[in-house]
mmCIF file as gemmi writes it, N, C-alpha and C atoms, coordinates in Angstrom:
data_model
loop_
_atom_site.group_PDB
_atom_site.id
_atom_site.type_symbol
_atom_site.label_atom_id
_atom_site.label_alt_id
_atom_site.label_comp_id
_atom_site.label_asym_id
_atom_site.label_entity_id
_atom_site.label_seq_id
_atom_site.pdbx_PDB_ins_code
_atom_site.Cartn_x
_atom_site.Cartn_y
_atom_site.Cartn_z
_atom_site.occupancy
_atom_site.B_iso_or_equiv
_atom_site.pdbx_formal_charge
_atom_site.auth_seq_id
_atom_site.auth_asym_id
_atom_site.pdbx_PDB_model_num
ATOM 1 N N . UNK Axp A 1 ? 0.852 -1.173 0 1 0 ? 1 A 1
ATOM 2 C CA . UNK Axp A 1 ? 0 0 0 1 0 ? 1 A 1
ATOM 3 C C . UNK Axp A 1 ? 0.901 1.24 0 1 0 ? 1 A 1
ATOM 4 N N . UNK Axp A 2 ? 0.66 2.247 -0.819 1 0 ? 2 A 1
ATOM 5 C CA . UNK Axp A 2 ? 1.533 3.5 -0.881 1 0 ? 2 A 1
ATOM 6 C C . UNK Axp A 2 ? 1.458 4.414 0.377 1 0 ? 2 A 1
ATOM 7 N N . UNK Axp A 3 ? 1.966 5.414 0.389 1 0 ? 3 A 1
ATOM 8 C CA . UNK Axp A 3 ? 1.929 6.255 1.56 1 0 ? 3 A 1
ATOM 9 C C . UNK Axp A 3 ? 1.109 7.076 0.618 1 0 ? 3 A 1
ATOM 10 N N . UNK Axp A 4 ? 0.869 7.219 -0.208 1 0 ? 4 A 1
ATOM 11 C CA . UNK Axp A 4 ? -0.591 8.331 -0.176 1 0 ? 4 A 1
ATOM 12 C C . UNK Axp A 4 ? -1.741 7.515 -0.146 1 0 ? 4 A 1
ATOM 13 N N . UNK Axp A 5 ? -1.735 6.574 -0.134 1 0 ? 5 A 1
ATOM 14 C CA . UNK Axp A 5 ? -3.269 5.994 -0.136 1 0 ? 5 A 1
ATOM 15 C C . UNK Axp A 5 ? -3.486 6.058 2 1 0 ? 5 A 1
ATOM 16 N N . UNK Axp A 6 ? -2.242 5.728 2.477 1 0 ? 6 A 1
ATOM 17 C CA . UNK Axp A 6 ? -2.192 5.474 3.676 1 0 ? 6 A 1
ATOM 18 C C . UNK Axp A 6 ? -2.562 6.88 4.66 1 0 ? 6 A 1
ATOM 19 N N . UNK Axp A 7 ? -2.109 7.633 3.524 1 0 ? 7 A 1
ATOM 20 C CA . UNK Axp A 7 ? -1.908 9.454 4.436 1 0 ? 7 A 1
ATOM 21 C C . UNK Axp A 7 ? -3.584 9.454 3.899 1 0 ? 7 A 1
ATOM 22 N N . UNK Axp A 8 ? -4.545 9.114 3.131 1 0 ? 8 A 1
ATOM 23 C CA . UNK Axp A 8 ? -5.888 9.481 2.766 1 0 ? 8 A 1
ATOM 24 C C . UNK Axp A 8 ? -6.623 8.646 3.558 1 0 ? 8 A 1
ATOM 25 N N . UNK Axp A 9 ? -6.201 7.554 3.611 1 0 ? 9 A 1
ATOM 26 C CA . UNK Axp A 9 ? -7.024 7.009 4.546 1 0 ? 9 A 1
ATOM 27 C C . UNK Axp A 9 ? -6.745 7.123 6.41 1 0 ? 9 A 1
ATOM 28 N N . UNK Axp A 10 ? -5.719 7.497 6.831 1 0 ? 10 A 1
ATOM 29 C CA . UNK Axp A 10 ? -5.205 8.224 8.005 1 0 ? 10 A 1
ATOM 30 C C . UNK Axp A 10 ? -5.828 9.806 8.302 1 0 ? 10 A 1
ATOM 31 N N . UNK Axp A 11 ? -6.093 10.169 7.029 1 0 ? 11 A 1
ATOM 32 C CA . UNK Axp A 11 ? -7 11.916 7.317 1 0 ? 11 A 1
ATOM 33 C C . UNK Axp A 11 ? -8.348 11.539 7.829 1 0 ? 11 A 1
ATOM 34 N N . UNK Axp A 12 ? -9.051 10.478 6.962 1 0 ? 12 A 1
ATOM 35 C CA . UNK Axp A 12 ? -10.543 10.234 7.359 1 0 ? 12 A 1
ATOM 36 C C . UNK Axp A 12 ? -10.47 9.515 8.837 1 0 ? 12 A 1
ATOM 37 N N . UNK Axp A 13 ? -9.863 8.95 9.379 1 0 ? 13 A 1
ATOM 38 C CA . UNK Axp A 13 ? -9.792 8.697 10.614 1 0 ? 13 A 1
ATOM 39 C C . UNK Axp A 13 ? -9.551 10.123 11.377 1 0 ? 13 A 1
ATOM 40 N N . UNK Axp A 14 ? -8.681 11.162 10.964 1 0 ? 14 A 1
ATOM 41 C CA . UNK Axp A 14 ? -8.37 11.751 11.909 1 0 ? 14 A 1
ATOM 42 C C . UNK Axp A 14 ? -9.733 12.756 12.091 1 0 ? 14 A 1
ATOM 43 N N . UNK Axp A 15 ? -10.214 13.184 11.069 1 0 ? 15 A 1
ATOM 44 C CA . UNK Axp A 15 ? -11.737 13.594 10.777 1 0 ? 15 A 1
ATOM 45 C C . UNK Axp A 15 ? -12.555 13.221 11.461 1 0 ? 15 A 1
ATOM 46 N N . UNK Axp A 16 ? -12.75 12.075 12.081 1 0 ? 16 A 1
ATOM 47 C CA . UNK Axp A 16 ? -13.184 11.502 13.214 1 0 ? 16 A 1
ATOM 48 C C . UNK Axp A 16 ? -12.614 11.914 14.745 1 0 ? 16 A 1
ATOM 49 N N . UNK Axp A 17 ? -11.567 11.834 14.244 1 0 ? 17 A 1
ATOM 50 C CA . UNK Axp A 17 ? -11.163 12.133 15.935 1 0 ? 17 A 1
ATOM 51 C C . UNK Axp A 17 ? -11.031 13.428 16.311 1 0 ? 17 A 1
ATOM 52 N N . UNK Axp A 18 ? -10.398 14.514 15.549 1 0 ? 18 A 1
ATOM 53 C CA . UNK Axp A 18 ? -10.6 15.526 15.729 1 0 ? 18 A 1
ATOM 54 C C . UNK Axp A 18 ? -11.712 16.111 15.871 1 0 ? 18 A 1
ATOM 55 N N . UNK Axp A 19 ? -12.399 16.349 14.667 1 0 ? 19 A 1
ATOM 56 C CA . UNK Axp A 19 ? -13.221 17.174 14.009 1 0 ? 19 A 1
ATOM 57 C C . UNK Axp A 19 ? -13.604 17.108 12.51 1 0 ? 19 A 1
ATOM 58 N N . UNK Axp A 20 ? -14.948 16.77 12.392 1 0 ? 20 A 1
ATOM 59 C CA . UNK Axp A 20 ? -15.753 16.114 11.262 1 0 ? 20 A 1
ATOM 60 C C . UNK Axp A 20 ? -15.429 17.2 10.315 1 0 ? 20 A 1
ATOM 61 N N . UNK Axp A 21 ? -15.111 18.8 10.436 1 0 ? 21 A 1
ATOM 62 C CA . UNK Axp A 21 ? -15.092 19.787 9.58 1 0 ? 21 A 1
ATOM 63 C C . UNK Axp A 21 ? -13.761 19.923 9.399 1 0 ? 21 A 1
ATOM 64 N N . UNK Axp A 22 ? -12.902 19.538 10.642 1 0 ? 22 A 1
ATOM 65 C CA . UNK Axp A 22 ? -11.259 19.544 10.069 1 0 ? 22 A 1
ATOM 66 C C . UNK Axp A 22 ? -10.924 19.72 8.894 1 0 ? 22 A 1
ATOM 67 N N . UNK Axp A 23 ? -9.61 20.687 8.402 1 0 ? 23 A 1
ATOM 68 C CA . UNK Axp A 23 ? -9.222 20.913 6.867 1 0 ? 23 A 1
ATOM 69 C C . UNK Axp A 23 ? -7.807 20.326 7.141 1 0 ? 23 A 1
ATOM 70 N N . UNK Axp A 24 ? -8.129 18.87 6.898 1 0 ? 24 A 1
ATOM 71 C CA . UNK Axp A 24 ? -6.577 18.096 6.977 1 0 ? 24 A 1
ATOM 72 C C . UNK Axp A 24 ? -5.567 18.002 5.683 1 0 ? 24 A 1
ATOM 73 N N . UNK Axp A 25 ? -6.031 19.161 4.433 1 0 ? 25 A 1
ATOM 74 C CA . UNK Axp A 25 ? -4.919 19.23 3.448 1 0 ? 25 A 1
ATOM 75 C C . UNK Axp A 25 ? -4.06 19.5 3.184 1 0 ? 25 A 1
ATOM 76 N N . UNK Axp A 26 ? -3.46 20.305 4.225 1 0 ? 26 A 1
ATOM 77 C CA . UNK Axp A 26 ? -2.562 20.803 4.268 1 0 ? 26 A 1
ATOM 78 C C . UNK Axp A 26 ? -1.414 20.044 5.365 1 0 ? 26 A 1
ATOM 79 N N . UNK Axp A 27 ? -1.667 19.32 6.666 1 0 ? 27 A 1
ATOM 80 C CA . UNK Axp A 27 ? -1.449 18.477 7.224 1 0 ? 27 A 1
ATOM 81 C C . UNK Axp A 27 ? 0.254 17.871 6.702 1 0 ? 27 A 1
ATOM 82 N N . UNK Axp A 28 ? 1.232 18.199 7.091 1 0 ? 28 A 1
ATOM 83 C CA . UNK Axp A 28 ? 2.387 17.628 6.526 1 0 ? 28 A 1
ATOM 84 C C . UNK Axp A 28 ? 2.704 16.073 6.977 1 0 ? 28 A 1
ATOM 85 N N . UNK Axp A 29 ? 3.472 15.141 6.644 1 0 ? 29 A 1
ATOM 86 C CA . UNK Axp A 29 ? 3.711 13.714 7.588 1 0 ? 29 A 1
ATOM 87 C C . UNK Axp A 29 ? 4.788 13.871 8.212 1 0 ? 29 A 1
ATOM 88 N N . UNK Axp A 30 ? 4.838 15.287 8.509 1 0 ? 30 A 1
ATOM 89 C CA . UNK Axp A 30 ? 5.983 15.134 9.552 1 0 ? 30 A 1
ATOM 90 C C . UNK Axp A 30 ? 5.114 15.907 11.104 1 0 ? 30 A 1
ATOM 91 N N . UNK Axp A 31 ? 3.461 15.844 10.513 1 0 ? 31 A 1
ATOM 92 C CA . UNK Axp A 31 ? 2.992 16.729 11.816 1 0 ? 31 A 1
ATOM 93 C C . UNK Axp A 31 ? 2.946 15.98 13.045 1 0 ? 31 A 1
ATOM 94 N N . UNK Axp A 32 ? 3.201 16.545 14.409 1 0 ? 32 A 1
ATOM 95 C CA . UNK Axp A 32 ? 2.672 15.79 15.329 1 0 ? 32 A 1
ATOM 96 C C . UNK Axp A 32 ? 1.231 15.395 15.912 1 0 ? 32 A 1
ATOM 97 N N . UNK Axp A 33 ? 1.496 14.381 16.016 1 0 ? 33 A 1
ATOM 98 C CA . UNK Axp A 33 ? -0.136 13.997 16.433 1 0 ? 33 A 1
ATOM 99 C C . UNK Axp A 33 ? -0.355 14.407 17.658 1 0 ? 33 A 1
ATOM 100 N N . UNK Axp A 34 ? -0.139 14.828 18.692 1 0 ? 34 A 1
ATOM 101 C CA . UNK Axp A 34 ? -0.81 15.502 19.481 1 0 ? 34 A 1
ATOM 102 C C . UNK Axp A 34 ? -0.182 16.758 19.859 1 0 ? 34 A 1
ATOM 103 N N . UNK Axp A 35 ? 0.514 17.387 18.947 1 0 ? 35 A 1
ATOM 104 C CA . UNK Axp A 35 ? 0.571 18.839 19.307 1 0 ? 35 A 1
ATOM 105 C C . UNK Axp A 35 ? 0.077 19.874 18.012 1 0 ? 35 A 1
ATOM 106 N N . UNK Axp A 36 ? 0.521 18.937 16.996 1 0 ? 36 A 1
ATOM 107 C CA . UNK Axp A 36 ? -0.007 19.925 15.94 1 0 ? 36 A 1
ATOM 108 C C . UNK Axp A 36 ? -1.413 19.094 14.955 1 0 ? 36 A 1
ATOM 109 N N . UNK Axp A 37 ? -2.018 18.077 15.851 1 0 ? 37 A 1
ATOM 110 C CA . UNK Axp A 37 ? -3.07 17.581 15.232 1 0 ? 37 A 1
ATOM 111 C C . UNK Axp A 37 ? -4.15 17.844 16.506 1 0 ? 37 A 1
ATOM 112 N N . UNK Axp A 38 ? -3.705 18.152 17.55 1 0 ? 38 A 1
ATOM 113 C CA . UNK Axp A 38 ? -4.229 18.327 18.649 1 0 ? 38 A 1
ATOM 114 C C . UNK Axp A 38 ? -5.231 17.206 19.446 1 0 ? 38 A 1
ATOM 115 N N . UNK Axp A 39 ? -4.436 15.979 19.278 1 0 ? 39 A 1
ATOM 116 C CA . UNK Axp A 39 ? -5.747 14.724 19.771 1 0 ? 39 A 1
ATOM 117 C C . UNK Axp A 39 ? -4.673 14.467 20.966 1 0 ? 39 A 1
ATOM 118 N N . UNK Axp A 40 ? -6.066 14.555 21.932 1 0 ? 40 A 1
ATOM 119 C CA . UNK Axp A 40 ? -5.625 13.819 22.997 1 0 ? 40 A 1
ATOM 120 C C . UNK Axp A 40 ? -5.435 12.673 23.841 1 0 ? 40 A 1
ATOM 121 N N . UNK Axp A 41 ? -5.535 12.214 24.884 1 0 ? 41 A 1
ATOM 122 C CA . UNK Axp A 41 ? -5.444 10.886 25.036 1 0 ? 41 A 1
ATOM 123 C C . UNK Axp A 41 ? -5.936 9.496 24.929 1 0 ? 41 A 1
ATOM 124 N N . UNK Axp A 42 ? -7.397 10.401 24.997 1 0 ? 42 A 1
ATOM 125 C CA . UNK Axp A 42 ? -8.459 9.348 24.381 1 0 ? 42 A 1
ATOM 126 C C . UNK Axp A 42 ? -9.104 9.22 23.1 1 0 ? 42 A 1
ATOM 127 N N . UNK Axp A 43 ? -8.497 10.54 22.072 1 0 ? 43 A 1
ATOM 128 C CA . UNK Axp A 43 ? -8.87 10.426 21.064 1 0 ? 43 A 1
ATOM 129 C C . UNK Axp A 43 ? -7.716 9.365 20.924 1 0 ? 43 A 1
ATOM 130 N N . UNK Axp A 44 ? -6.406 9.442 21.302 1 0 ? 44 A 1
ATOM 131 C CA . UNK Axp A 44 ? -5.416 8.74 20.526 1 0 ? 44 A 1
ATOM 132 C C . UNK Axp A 44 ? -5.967 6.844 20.731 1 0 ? 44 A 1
ATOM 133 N N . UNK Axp A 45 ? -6.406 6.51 21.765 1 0 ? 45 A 1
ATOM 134 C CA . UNK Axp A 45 ? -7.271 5.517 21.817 1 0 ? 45 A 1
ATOM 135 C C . UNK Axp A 45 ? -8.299 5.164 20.307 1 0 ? 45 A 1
ATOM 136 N N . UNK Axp A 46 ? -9.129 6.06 19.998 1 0 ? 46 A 1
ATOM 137 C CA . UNK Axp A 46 ? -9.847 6.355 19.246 1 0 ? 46 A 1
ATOM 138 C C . UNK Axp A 46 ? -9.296 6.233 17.859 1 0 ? 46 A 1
ATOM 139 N N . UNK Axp A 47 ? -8.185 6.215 17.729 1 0 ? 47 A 1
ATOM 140 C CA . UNK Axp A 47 ? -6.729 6.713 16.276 1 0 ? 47 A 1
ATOM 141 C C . UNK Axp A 47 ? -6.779 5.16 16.646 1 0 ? 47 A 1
ATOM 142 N N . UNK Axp A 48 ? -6.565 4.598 17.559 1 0 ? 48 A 1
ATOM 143 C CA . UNK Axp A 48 ? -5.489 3.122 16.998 1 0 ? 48 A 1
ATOM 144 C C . UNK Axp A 48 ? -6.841 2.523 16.686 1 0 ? 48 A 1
ATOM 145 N N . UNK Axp A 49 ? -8.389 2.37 17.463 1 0 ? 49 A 1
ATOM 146 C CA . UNK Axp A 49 ? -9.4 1.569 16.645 1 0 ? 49 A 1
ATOM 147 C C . UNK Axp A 49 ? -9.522 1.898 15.231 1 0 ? 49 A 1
ATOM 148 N N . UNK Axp A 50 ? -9.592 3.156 15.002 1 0 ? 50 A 1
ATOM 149 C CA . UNK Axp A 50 ? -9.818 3.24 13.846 1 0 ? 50 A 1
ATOM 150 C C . UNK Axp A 50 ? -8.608 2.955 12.829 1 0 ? 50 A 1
ATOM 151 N N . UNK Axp A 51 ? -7.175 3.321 13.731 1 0 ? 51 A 1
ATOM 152 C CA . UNK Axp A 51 ? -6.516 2.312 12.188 1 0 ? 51 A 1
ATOM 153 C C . UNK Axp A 51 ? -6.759 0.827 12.193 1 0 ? 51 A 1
ATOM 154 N N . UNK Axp A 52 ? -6.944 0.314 13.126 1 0 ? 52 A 1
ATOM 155 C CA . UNK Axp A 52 ? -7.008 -1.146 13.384 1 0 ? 52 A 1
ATOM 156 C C . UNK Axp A 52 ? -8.071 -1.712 12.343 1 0 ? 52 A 1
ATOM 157 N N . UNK Axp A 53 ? -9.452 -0.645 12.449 1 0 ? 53 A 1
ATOM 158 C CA . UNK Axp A 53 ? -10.403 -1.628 11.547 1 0 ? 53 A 1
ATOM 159 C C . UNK Axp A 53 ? -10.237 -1.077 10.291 1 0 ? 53 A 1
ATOM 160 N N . UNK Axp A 54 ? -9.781 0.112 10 1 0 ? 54 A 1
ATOM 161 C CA . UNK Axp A 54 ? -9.88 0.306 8.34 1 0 ? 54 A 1
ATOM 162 C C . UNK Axp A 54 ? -8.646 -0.196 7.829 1 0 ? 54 A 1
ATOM 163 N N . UNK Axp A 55 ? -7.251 -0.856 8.431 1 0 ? 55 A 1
ATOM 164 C CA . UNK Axp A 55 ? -6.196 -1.38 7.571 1 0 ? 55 A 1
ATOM 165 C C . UNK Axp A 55 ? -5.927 -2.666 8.171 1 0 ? 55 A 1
ATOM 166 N N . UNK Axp A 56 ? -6.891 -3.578 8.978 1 0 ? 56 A 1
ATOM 167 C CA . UNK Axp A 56 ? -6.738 -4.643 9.45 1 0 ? 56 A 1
ATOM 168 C C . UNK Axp A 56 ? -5.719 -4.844 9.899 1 0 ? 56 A 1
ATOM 169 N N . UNK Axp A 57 ? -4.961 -4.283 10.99 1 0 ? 57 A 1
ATOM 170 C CA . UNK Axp A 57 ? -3.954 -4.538 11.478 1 0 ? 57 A 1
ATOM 171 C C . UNK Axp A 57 ? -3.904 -4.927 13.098 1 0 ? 57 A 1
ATOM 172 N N . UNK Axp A 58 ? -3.064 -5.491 13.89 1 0 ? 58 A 1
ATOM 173 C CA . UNK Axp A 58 ? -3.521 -5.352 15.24 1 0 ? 58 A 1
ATOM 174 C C . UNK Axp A 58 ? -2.447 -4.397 16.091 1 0 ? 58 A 1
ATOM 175 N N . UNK Axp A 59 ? -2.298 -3.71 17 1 0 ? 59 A 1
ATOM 176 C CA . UNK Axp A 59 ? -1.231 -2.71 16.923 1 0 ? 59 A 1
ATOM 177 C C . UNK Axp A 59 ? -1.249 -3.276 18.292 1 0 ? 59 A 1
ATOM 178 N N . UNK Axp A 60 ? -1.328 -4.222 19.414 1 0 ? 60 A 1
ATOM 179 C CA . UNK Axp A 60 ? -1.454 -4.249 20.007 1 0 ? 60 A 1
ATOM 180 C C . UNK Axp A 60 ? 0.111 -5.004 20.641 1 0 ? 60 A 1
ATOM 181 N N . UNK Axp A 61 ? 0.907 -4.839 19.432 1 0 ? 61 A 1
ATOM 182 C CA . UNK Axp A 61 ? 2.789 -4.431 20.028 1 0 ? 61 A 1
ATOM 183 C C . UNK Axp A 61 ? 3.037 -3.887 20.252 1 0 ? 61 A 1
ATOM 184 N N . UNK Axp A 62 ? 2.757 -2.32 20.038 1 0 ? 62 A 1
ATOM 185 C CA . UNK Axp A 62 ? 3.06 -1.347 20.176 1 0 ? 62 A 1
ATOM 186 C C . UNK Axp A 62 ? 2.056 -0.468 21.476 1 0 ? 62 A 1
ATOM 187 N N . UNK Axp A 63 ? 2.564 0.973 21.505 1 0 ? 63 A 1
ATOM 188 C CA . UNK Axp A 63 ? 1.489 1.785 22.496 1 0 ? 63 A 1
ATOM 189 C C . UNK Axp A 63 ? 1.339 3.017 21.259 1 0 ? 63 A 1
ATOM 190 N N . UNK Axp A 64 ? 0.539 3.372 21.151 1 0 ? 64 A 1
ATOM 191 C CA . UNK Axp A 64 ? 0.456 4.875 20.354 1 0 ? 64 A 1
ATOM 192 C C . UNK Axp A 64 ? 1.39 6.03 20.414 1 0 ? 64 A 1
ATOM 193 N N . UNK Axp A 65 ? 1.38 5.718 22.357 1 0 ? 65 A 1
ATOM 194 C CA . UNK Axp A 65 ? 2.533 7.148 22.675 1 0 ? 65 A 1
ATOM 195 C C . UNK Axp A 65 ? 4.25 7.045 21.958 1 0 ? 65 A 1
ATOM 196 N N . UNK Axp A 66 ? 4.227 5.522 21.045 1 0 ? 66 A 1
ATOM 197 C CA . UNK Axp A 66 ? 5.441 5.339 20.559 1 0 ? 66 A 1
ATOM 198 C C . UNK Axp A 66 ? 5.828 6.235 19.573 1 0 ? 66 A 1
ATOM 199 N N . UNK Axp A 67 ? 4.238 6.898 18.86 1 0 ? 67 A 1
ATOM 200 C CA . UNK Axp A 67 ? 4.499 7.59 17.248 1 0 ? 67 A 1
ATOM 201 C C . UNK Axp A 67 ? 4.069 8.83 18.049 1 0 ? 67 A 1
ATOM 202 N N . UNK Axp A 68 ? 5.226 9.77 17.107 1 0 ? 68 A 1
ATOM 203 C CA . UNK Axp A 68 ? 5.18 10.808 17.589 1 0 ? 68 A 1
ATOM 204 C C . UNK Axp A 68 ? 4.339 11.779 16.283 1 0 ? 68 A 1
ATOM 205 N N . UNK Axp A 69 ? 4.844 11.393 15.46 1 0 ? 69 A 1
ATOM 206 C CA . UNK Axp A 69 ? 4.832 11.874 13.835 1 0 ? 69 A 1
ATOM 207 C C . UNK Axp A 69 ? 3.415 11.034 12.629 1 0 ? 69 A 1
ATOM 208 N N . UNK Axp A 70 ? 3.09 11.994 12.094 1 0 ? 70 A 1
ATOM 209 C CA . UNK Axp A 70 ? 2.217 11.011 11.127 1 0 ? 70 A 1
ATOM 210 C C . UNK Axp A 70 ? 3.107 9.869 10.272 1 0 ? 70 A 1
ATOM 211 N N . UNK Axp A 71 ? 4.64 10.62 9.817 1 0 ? 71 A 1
ATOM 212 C CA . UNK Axp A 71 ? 5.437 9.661 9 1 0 ? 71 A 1
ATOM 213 C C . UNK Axp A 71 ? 5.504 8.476 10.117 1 0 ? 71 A 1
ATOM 214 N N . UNK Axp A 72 ? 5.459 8.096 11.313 1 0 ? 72 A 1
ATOM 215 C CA . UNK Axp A 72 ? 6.022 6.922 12.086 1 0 ? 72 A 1
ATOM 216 C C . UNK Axp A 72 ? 4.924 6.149 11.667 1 0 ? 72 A 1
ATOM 217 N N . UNK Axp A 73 ? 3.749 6.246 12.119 1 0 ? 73 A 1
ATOM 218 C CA . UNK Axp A 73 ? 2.429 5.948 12.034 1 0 ? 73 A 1
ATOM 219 C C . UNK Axp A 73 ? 2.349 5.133 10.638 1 0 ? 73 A 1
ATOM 220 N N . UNK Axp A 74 ? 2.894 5.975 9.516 1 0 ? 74 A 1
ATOM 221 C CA . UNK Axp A 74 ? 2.454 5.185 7.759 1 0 ? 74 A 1
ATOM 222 C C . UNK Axp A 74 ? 3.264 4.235 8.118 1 0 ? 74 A 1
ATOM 223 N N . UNK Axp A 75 ? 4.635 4.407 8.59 1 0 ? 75 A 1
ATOM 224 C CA . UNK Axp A 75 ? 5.777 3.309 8.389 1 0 ? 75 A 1
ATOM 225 C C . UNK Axp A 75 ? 5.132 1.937 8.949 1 0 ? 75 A 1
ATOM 226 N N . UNK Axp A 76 ? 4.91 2.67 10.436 1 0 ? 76 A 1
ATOM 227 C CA . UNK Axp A 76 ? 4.337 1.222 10.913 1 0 ? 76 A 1
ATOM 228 C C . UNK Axp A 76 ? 3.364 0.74 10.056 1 0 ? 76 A 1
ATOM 229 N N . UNK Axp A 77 ? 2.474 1.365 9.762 1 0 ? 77 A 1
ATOM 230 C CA . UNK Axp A 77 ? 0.94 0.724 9.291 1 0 ? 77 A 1
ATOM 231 C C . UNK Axp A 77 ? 1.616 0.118 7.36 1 0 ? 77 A 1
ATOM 232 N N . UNK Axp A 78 ? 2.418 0.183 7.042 1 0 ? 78 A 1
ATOM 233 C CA . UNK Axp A 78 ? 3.268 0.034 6.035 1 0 ? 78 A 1
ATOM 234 C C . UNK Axp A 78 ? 4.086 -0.994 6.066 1 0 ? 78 A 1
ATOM 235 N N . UNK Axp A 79 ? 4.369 -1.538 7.468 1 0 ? 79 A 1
ATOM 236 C CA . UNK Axp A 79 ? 4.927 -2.731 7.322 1 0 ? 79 A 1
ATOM 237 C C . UNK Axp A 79 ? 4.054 -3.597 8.009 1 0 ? 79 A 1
ATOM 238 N N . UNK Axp A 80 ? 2.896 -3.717 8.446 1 0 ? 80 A 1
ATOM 239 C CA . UNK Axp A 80 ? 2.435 -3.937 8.704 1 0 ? 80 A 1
ATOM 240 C C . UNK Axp A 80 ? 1.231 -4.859 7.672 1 0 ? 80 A 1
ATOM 241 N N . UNK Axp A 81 ? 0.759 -4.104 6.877 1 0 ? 81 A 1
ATOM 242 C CA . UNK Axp A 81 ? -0.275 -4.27 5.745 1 0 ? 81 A 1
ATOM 243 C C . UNK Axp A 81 ? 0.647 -5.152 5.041 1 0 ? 81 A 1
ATOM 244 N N . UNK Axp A 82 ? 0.239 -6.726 4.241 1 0 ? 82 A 1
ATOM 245 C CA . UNK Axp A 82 ? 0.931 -6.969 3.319 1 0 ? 82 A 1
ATOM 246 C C . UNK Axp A 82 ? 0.583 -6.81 2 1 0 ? 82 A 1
């Protein structure tokens, strides 16, 4: 799976967690997820279900607080997906 299909389908999740009106186009993959995406602890809860069911993955090696960056996030979910 490419990293732009991964960064499009990572916005519609975040659209969820943030904010349904969010303007995530501009959004770089080097933003941070909780300082410059502004989700907090239980949204970040909210971030791993929703990557879990839209890229079938189980993340449950990891903790969230590991990714700091949207780029960490594709990588993982990138090696992850076969």
């Amino acid at each position: 799976m490419t990293q732009d299909i991964i960064i499009e389908k990572l916005k519609n999740i975040f659209k969820l967690v943030v904010n349904p009106n969010a303007n995530l186009d501009d959004v770089s993959i080097d933003a941070n997820i909780t300082k410059d995406l502004g989700i907090n602890s239980v949204g970040l809860i909210y971030l791993v279900v929703g990557i879990e069911e839209t890229f079938k993955i189980d993340m449950s090696d990891v903790t969230f607080n590991t990714f700091n960056t949207i780029s960490e996030v594709v990588e993982y979910i990138q090696k992850k997906v076969k």
